[in-house]
C-alpha positions in Angstrom: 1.8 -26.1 26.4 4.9 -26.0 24.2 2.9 -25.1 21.0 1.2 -22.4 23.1 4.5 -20.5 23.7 5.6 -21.0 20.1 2.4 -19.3 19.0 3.0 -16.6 22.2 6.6 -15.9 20.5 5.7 -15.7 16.7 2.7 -13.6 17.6 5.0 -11.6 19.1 7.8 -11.3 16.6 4.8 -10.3 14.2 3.4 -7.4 15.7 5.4 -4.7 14.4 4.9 -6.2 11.1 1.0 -6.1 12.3 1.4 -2.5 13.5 2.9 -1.5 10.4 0.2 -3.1 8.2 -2.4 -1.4 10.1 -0.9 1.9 10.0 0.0 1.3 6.0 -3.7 1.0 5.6 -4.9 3.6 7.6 -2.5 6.6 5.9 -3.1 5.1 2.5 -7.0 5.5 2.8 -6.4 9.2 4.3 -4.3 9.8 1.5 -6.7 8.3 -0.9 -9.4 10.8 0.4 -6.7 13.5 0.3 -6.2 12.9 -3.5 -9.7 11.9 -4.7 -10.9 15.8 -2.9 -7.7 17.6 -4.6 -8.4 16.0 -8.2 -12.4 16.7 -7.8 -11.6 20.4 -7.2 -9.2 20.9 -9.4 -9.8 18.7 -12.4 -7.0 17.3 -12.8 -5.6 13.8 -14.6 -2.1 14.0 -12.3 -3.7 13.9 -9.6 -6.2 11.9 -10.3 -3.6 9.6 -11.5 -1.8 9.8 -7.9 -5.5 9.2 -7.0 -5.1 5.4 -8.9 -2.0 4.8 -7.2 -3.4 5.0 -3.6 -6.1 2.9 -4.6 -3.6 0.5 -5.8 -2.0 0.9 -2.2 -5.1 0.1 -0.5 -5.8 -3.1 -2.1 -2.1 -4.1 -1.8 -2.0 -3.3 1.3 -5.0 -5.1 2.4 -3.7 -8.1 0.5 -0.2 -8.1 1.9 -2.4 -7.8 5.9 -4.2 -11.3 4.7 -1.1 -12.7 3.7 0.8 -12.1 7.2 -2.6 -13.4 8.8 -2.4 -16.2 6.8 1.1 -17.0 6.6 1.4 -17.1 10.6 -0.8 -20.3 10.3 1.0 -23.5 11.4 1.5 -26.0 8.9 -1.0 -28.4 8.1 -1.4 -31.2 6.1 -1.4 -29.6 2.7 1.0 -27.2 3.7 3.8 -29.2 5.2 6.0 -26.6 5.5 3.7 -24.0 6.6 2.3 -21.0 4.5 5.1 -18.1 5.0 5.8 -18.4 0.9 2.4 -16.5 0.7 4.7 -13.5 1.4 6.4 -14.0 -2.2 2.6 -13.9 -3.8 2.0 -11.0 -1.9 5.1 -8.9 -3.4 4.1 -10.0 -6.8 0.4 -9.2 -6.4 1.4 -5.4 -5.4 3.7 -5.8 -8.9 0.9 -6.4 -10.7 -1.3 -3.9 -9.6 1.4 -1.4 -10.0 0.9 -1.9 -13.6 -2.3 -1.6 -14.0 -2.3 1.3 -12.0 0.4 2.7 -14.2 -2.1 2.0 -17.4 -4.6 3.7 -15.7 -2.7 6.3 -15.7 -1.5 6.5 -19.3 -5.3 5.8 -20.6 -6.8 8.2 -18.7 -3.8 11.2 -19.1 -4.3 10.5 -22.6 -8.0 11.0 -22.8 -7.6 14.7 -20.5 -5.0 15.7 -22.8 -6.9 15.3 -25.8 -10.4 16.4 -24.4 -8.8 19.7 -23.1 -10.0 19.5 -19.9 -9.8 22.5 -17.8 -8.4 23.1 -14.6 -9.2 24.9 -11.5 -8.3 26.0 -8.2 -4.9 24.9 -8.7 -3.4 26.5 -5.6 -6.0 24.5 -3.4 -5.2 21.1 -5.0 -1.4 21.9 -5.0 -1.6 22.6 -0.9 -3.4 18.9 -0.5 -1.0 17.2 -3.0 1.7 18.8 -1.0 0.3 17.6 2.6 -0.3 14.3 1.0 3.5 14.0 -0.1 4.4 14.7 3.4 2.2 12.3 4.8 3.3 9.7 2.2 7.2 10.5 3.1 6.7 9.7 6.4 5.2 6.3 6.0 7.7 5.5 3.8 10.6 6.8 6.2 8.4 4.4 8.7 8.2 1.4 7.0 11.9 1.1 5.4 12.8 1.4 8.8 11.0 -1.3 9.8 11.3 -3.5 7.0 15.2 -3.7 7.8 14.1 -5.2 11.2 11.0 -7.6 9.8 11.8 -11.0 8.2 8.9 -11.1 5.5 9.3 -9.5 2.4 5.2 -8.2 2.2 6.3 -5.2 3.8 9.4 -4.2 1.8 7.7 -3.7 -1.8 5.0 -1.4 0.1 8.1 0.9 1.6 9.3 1.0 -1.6 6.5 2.5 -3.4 7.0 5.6 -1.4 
């Protein structure tokens, strides 16, 4: 019965952290749609580039949701101390994927700029770059607020990207 209410109290204590994974997720897939729609109608590499950078936040997001699931398992025999170092990984892994976003980027800038590339409907994809910025300010408002309240450090790097 003891173990039970130990679960009870971490599973508490974790779901803001839940709650703000969830939500993370959620806004960075809207946003994805948001950016992928204002760089198909306008044609352009910034925004598509913002486009790779969402992506990025999807998958880092979805990795840093796995690593909360799995660092809230109790240690085990292989784990002796438990698994809440997965947390660490998790920060690196969103690293990592920053900079392959980021060479994304520079490739693919590189190959609009010297195709010449035209663009179009400008004011359209500029209103829906706008409302994603907005969108994406809030989150990040959100989730530095809650990262000075939540122990594990898988949800700091994502505030930080904002």
């Amino acid at each position: 019965m003891h173990v039970n209410s130990d679960k009870q109290i971490l599973n508490d204590a974790a779901r803001p952290l839940k709650f703000a994974m969830r939500l993370s997720l959620g806004v960075g897939l809207l946003m994805l749609i948001i950016k992928i729609y204002a760089s198909v109608i306008t044609g352009s590499a910034a925004i598509l580039s913002d486009a790779a950078e969402s992506v990025v936040h999807v998958f880092a997001v979805s990795f840093a949701a796995f690593s909360l699931w799995l660092s809230m398992k109790p240690a085990d025999k292989t784990h002796l101390y438990g698994h809440d170092r997965i947390s660490f990984f998790s920060a690196g892994f969103e690293g990592a994927m920053i900079i392959i976003a980021a060479l994304y980027i520079i490739f693919g800038s590189v190959e609009k700029w010297r195709t010449g590339f035209p663009l179009e409907n400008i004011e359209q994809g500029i209103g829906f770059v706008v409302l994603a910025t907005v969108i994406n300010g809030g989150l990040g408002w959100y989730l530095i607020r809650q990262g000075r309240n939540i122990t594990p450090s898988s949800l700091r790097p994502m505030a930080s990207t904002f």
